[in-house]
C-alpha positions in Angstrom: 83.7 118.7 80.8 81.9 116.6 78.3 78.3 115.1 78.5 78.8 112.7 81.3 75.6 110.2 80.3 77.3 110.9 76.6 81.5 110.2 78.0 80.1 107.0 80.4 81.5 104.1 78.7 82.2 105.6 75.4 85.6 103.0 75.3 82.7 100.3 76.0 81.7 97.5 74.1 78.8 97.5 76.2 75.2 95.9 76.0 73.9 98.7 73.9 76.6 98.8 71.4 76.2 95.4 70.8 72.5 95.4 70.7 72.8 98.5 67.9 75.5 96.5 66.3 74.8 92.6 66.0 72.1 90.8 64.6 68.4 90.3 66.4 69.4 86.6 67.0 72.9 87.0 67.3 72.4 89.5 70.6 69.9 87.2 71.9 72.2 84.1 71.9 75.0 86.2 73.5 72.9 87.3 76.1 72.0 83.3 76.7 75.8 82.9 76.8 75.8 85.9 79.4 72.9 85.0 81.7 72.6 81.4 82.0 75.9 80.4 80.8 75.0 78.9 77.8 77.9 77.4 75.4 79.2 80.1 72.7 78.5 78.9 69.2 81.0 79.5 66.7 78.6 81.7 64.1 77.8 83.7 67.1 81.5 84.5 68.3 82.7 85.6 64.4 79.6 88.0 64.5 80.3 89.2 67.6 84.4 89.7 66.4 83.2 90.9 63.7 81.1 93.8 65.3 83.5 94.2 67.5 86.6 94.8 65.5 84.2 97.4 63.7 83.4 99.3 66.0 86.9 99.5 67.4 88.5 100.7 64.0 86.4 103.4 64.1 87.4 104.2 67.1 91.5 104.5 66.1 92.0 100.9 67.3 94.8 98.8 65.8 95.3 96.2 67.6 93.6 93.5 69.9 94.6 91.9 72.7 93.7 89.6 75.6 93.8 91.1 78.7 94.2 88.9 81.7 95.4 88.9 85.3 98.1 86.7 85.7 99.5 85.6 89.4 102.0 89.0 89.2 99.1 91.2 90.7 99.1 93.5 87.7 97.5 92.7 84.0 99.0 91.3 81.3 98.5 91.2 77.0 100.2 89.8 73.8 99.5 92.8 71.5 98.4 91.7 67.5 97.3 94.1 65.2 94.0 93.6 63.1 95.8 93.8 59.7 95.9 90.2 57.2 97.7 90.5 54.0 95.7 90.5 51.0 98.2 89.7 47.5 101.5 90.0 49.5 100.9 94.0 48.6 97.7 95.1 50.7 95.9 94.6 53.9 92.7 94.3 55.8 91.9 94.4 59.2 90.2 91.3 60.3 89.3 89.7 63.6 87.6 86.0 63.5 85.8 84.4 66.5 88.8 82.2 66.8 90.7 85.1 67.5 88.1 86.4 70.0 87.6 83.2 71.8 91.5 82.0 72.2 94.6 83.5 72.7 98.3 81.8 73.2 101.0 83.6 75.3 103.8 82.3 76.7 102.5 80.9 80.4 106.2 79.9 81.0 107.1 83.3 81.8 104.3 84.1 84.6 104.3 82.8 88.0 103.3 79.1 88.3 104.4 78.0 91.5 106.0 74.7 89.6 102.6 74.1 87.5 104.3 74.9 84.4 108.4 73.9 84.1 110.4 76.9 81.9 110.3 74.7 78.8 106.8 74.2 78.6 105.4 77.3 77.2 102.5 76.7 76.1 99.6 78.5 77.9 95.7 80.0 77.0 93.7 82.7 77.1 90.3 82.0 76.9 87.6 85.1 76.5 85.0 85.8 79.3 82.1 87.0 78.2 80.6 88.3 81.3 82.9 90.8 81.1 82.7 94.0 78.4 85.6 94.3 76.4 87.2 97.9 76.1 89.5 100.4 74.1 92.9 101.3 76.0 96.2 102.7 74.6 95.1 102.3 70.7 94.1 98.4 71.5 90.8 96.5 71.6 91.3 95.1 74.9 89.3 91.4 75.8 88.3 90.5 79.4 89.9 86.7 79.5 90.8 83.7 81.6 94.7 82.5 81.6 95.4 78.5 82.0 98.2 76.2 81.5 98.1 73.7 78.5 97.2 70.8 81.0 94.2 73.0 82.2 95.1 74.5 85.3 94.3 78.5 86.3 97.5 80.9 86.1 95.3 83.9 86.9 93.1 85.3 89.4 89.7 85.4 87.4 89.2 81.9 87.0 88.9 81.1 90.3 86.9 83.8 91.0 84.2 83.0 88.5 84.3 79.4 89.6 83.8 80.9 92.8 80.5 83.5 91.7 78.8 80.3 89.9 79.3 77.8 93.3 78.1 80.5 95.7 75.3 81.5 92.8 73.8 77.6 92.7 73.8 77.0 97.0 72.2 81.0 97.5 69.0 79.8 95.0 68.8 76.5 97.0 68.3 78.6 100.3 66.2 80.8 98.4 63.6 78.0 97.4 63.6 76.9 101.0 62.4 80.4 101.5 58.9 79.8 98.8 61.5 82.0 96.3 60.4 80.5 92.7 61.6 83.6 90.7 64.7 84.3 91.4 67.1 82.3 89.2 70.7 83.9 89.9 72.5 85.1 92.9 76.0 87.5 92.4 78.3 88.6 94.8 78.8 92.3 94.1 81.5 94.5 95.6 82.9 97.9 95.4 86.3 98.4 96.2 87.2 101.9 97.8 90.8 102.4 96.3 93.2 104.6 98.5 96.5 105.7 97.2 99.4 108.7 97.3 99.9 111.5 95.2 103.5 113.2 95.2 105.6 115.3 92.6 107.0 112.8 90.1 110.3 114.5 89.5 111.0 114.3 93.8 109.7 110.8 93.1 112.4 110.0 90.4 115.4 111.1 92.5 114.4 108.4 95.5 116.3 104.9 94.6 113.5 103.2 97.2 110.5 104.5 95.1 111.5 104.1 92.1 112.4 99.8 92.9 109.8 99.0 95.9 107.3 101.9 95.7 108.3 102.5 98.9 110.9 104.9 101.1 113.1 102.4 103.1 114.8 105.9 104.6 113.2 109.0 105.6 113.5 111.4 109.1 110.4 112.2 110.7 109.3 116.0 109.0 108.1 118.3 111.7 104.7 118.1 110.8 102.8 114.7 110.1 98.9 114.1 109.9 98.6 115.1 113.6 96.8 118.3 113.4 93.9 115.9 111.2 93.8 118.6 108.6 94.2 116.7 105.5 91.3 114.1 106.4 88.4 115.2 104.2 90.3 118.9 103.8 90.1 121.0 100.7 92.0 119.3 98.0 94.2 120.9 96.5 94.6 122.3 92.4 96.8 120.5 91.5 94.9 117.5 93.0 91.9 118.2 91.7 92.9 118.9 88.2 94.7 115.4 88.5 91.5 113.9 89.8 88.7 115.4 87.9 91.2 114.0 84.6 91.2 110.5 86.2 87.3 110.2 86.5 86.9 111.3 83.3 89.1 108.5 82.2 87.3 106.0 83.9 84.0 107.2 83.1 85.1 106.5 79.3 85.8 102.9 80.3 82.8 102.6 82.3 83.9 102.6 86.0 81.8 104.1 88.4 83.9 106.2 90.0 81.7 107.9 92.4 83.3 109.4 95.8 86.9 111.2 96.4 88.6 112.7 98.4 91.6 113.2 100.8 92.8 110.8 103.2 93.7 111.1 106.9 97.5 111.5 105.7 99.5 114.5 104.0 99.1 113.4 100.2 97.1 110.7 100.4 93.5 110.4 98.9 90.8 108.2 98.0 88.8 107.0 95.1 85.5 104.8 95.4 83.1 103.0 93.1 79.5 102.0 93.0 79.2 98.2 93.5 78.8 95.9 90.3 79.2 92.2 90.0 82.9 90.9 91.8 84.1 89.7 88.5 83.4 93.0 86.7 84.4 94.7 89.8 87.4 93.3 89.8 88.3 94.0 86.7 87.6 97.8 87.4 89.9 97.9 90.0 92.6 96.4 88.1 92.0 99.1 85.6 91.5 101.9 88.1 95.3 101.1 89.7 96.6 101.4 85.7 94.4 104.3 84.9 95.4 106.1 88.0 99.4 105.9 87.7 99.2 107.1 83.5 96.9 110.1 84.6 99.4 110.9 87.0 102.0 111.0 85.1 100.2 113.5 82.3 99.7 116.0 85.9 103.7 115.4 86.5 102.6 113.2 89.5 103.3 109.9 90.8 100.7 107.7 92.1 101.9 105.4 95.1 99.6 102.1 95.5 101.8 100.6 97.9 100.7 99.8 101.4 103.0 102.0 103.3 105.1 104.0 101.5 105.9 106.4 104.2 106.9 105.6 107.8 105.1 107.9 110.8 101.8 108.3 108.9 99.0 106.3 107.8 99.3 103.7 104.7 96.9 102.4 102.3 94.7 100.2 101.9 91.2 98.5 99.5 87.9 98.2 101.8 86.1 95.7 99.9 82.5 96.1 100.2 81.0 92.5 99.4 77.4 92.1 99.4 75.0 89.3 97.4 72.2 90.1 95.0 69.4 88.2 93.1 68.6 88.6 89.2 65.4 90.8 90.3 67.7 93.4 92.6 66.8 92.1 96.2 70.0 92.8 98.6 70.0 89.5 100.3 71.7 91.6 103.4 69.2 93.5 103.3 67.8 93.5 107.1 64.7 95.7 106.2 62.8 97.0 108.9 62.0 94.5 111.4 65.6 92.3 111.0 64.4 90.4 113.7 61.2 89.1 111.6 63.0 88.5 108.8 64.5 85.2 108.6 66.2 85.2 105.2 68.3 87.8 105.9 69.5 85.9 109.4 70.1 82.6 108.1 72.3 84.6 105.2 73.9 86.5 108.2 74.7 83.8 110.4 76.0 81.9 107.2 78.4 84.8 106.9 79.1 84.6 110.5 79.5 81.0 110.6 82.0 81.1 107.3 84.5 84.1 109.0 85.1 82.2 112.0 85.7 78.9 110.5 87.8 80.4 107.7 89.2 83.0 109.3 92.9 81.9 108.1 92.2 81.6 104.7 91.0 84.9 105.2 93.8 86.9 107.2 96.2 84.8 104.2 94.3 86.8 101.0 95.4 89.9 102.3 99.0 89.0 103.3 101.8 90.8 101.4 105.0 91.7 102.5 103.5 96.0 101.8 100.5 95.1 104.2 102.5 93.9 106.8 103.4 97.4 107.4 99.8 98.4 108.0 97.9 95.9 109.7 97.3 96.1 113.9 99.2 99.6 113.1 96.4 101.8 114.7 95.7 103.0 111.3 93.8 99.8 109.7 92.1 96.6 111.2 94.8 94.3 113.4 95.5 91.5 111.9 93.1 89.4 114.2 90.3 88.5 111.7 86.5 89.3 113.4 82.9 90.9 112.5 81.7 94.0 113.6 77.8 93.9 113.7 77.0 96.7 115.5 75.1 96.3 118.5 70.9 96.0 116.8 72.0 93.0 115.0 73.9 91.7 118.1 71.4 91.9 120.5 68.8 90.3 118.0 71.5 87.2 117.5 71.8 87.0 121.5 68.0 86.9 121.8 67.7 84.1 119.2 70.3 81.6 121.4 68.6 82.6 125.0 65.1 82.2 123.4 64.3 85.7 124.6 62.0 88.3 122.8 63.2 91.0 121.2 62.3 94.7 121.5 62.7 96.8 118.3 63.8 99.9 120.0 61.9 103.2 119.1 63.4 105.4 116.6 66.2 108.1 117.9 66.2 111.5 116.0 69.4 113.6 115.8 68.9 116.4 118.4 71.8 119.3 117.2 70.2 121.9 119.3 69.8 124.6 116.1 66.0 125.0 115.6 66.0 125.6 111.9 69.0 122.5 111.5 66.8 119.5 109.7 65.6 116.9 111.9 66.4 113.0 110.8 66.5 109.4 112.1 69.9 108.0 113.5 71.1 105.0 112.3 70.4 102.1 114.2 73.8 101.4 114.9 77.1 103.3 115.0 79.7 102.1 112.4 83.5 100.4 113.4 86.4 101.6 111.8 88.8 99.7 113.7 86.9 96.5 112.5 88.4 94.0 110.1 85.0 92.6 108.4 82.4 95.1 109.6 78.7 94.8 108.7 77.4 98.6 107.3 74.0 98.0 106.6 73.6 96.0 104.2 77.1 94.9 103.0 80.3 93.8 104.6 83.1 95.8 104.2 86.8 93.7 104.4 89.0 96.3 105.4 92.2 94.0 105.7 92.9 94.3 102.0 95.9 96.3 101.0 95.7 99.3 98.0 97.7 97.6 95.8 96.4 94.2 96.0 93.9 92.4 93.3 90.5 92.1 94.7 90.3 88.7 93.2 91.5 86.2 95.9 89.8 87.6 99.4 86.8 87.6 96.9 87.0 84.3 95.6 88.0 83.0 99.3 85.2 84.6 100.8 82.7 83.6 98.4 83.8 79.8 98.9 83.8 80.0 102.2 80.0 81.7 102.3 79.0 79.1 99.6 80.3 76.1 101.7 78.2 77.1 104.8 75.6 78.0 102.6 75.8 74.4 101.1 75.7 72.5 104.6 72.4 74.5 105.8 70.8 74.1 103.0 71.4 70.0 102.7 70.2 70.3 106.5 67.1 72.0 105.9 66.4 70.3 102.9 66.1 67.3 105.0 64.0 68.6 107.7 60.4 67.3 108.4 59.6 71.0 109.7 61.4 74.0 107.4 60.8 76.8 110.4 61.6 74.7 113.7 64.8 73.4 111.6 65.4 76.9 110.7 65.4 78.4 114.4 67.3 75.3 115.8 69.8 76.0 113.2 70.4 79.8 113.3 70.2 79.3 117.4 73.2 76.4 117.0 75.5 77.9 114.6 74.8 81.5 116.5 76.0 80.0 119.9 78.9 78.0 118.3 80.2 80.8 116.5 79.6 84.1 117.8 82.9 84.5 119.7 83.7 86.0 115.8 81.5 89.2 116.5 83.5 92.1 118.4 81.8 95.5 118.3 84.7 97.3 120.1 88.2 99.0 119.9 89.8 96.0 117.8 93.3 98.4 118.4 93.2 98.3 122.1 95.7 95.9 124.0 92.7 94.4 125.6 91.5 92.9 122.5 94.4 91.0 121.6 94.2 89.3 124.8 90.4 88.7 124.9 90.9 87.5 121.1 93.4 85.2 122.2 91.0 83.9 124.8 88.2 83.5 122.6 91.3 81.2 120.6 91.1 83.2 117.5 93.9 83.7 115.4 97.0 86.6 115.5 98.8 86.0 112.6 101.1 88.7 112.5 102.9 88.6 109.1 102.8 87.3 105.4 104.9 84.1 106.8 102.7 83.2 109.6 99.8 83.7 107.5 100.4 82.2 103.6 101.6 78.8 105.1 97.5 78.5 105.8 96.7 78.0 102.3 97.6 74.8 102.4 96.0 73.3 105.6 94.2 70.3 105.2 91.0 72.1 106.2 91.9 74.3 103.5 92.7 72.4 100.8 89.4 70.4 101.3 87.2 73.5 101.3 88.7 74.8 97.9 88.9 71.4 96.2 85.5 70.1 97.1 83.6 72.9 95.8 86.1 73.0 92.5 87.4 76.4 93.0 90.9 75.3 93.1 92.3 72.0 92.3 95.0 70.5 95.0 98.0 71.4 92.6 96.9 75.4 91.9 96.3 75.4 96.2 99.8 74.4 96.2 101.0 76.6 93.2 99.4 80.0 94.8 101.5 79.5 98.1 104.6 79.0 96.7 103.5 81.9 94.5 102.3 84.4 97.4 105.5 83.4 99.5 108.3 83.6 97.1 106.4 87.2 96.1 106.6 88.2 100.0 110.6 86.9 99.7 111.4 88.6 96.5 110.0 92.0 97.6 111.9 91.4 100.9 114.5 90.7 99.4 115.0 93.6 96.8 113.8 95.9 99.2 117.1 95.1 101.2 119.1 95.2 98.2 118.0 98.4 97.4 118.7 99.8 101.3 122.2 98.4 100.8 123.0 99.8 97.5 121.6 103.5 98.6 123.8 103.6 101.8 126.7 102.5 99.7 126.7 105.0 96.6 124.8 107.6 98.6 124.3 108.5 102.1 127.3 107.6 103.3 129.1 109.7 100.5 127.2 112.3 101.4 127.7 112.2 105.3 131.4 112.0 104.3 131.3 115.5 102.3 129.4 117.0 105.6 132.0 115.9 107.6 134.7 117.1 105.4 133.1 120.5 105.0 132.6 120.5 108.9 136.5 119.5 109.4 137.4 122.4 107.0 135.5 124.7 109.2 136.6 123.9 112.1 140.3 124.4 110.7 139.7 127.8 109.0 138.6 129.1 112.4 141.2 127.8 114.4 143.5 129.4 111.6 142.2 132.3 112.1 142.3 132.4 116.6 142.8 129.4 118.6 140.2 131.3 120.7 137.6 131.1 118.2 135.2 128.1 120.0 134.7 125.0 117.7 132.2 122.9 119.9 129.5 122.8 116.9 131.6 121.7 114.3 133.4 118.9 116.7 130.3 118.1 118.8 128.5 117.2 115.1 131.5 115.1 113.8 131.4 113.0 116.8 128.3 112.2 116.7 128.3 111.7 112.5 131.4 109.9 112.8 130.3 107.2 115.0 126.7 106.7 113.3 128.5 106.4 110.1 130.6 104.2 111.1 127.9 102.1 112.7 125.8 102.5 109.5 128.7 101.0 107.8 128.9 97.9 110.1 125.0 97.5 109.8 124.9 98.0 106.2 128.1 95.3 105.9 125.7 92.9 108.0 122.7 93.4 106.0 124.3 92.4 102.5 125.8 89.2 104.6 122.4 88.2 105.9 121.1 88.5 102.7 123.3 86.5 100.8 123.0 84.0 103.1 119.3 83.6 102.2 120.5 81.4 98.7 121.6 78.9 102.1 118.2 78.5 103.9 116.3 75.2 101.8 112.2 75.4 102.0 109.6 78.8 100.6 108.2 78.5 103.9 111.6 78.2 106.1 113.0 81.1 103.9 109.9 83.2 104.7 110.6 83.1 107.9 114.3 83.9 107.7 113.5 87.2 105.5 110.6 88.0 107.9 112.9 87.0 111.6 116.1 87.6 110.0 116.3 90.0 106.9 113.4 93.0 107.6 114.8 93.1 111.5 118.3 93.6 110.0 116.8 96.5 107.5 114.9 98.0 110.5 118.4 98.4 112.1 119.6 99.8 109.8 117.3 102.5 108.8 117.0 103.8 112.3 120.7 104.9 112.3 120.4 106.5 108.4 117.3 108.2 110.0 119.2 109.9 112.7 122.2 110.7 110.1 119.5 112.4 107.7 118.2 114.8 110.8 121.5 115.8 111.6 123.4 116.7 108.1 122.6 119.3 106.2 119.7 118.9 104.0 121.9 120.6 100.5 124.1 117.5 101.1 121.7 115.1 101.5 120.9 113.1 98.6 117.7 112.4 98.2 114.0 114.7 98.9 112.9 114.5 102.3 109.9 113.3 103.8 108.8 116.8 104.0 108.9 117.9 100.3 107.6 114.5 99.1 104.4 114.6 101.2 103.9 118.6 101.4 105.3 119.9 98.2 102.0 119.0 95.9 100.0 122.2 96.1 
């Protein structure tokens, strides 16, 4: 392995670099630009093109490009190379801060949700400077913002950085309630645990389902599943760990933190995870880490699956978001130090999170709605889709004692007792942690569980910043205004407390009994991407997001009809792709079974009419009839689906694919299922469940 301090960030144009490479007052007026936001003046973005084009042609580069993260989910970039001709018979490579600060693609060919009509084409990409730009695939690739000509944000970064700069400005004004004169920034920071699927890529090119959803829409239960919980944590595997110590290598080069791996609680599946930087950088890594991930696969002759549930019977995937808020000197604002009790700062920013999950809850439980993480929510392998905090039961008693006016105890320290003498002795945590629990406090983050693996961060982080930055906002124009700072502040933690703690659940959030004591409590089930999405666009909504400038009323609108016609298009290619493969496949293939099984029957009763036949007759009963019914559900399914071009409205048509379409699929697969554990597996035509998940070794 190379020098790690050396490899870290090599494909970087990091802080350093440009400190080595630009001018004394050149970096310092970057820097401005970086920390206090300070206009980019022209001089100072050609110097910084300049040095970086430079430094990228040493490093092989050819072209540029500006990377951005359109509404798609993935990343996107118009390639040019560096090259201007000089004398219509040479070149030079050049790169101007025009070039660096503006880009043009075509924004008529990403998702607008009606902002942009198909003959308006004109769309920008505008550089972010708080973001490092990097080498990838022989091109200098630049961090950027995506808009339409008449201004409005195609991408998820802009509203996220919109989002980092409102929750940065109410944060400080809380802070100087506190006597805090130094601090002049606040971020939101996150690290985003990543957890994906590993199978042979060659197995993975002979399955129809992979290869067009990224996920199996048939597959019989193997005979052995995650039950024996030997793959959680397990030894990993060579051909695994080749694949991974390759990946963090590569990441390392582009300056990701990949810290932590490891294998997941299903066969095949694993997990990656980060150190926390800023969410826009953060981000941005994870975007990377999903692209990085499925190319370094492919060199190991592996596939990487990021979908949410690729395989039926055993756990899916899914992004815990770990979201957390920092000042410019390094104080953890959820921090509870060691007396939380005494330390007010860290309560009010508690209870303002507390406060901002319960009233937002929707607009929460929508970020993470996809038609791949309906799968995995409330499936006993990841939070339910009932939105509440876990804050373990220290914090929770000190909350309590704030509304009755009671005093607090700080319990005595408890030391681990093993019972082996020589065994070290240390100090348990104060509280036990909840992995059932959709937003749990660990400490001093929250970790957001809900999201799905192949989801952007971007949106649950730019909703949950708003809605943070808008409770933030009212308690601090309230204490503002107060005659008393500490009496206002105890009145108002003791309110907002008692008003909103029916949020907090420190139980079993997949029992039965929680879904009926969260429905008493009135808080939201939203059981699927079309219950949820339609939230976006609640009044309550719309006014939270516009007020504070995040997004305007028209790019509220534009994301839901973006996020539902996603949710119907996956829905509907998924059962597509189920009819096609019964069609040219599986019932081909139960037909030759059959046919082989008739033959056999015949050549024994050819040979004695004594010779029993009960197998081969008992098995074409039974095949004859599911095929037959497989036919007649597959026939169904192609007529529901062409019937969705009939149903008028995104949100109606949601619905129908959600009530109508997957329930049709469902049918369907349950009868291929049984065919595929009945026919012999030479015949069948695709790799089973079995080799796909145990054939990595």
């Amino acid at each position: 392995m190379s020098n790690i301090p050396e490899l870290f960030g090599c494909l970087v144009f990091n802080d350093d670099i440009m400190r080595a490479r630009l001018p004394k007052e050149i970096y310092k007026a970057f820097r401005k630009t970086r920390e206090d936001g300070k206009p980019l003046d022209q001089t100072v973005a050609n110097s910084v093109a300049n040095a970086m084009k430079n430094w990228a042609v040493e490093h092989g580069a050819t072209h540029f490009t500006h990377w951005f993260q359109p509404m798609t989910g993935i990343t996107a970039g118009k390639h040019d190379s560096f090259i201007t001709a000089v004398d219509n018979c040479k070149v030079i490579m050049e790169f101007s801060g025009k070039e660096l600060i503006k880009g043009e693609p075509d924004a008529s060919s990403f998702p607008s949700g009606g902002l942009r009509a198909t003959f308006e084409a004109r769309g920008y990409t505008a550089w972010d400077p708080t973001s490092n730009a990097f080498l990838k695939d022989g091109s200098l690739c630049i961090p950027t913002t995506f808009c339409s000509f008449g201004g409005e944000a195609l991408d998820k970064k802009t509203p996220l950085l919109r989002s980092m700069d409102l929750i940065d400005r109410q944060a400080v004004r809380i802070l100087r309630l506190f006597g805090d004169t130094e601090t002049t920034h606040v971020t939101t920071t996150v690290g985003a645990e990543q957890e994906y699927f590993l199978i042979d890529k060659a197995l993975y090119e002979q399955r129809k389902d992979l290869l067009y959803t990224g996920r199996t829409l048939f597959g019989a239960k193997p005979p052995k599943g995650q039950e024996l919980e030997d793959h959680y944590f397990g030894v990993i595997k060579p051909r695994v760990s080749a694949y991974m110590k390759d990946l963090d290598e590569e990441l390392w080069k582009l300056g990701i933190l990949s810290k932590t791996k490891h294998n997941e609680a299903a066969p095949a599946q694993h997990e990656l995870a980060p150190i926390f930087t800023t969410s826009n950088i953060a981000t941005d890594h994870n975007q990377l880490t999903m692209e990085v991930m499925k190319q370094v696969a492919s060199r190991h002759g592996l596939t990487c699956l990021l979908h949410e549930k690729p395989f039926a019977g055993v756990n899916g995937s899914g992004k815990h978001n770990n979201w957390s808020m920092s000042t410019n000197n390094g104080v953890n604002l959820l921090e509870p130090g060691e007396s939380p009790r005494e330390n007010a700062q860290f309560l009010l920013f508690l209870t303002a999170i507390i406060k901002a999950v319960d009233v937002h809850q929707d607009l929460l439980r929508m970020t993470v709605a996809t038609a791949g993480n309906d799968h995995r929510l409330g499936a006993s392998e990841a939070p339910p889709a009932i939105v509440s905090i876990f804050l373990g039961d220290e914090l929770t008693d000190i909350l309590q004692s704030m509304v009755d006016g009671s005093v607090y105890e700080t319990p005595d320290k408890e030391y681990m007792e093993i019972g082996v003498d020589y065994l070290p002795r240390f100090a348990k945590d104060t509280t036990d942690r909840n992995r059932t629990s959709p937003f749990a406090f660990t400490g001093n983050k929250f970790e957001f569980r809900m999201v799905g693996s192949a989801a952007s961060i971007a949106c649950p982080n730019y909703m949950l910043n708003t809605a943070i930055a808008d409770v933030l906002c009212e308690f601090a124009d309230e204490l503002e205004q107060a005659e008393e700072f500490r009496p206002a502040l105890r009145n108002l933690l003791r309110r907002t407390i008692k008003e909103h703690k029916r949020i907090i659940f420190n139980g079993n959030n997949y029992s039965a009994e929680w879904v009926e004591e969260a429905e008493k409590r009135g808080l939201l089930n939203l059981q699927s991407a079309a219950d949820a999405v339609p939230y976006y666009i609640s009044e309550k909504n719309i006014h939270l997001l516009t007020k504070h400038g995040v997004l305007s009323e028209c790019e509220v609108y534009s994301r839901y009809e973006i996020t539902l016609e996603n949710y119907t298009k996956q829905l509907n290619i998924e059962a597509l792709t189920m009819v096609d493969m019964v069609k040219k496949d599986i019932l081909p293939a139960v037909c030759a079974y059959m046919k082989d099984l008739s033959q056999t029957a015949c050549n024994k009763k050819q040979l004695s009419e004594t010779i029993p036949c009960h197998l081969e007759e008992t098995l074409l009963t039974r095949l004859s009839h599911l095929s037959s019914e497989l036919y007649m559900q597959n026939e169904k399914l192609e007529q529901i689906v062409a019937k969705a071009a009939n149903v008028e409205g995104i949100k109606e048509l949601g619905r129908y694919y959600r009530d109508v379409v997957f329930a049709q699929m469902e049918a369907t697969r349950v009868i291929a299922d049984e065919i595929e554990s009945l026919v012999g597996e030479s015949y069948w035509p695709y790799p089973t469940y079995g080799k796909l998940l145990f054939s990595v070794k």
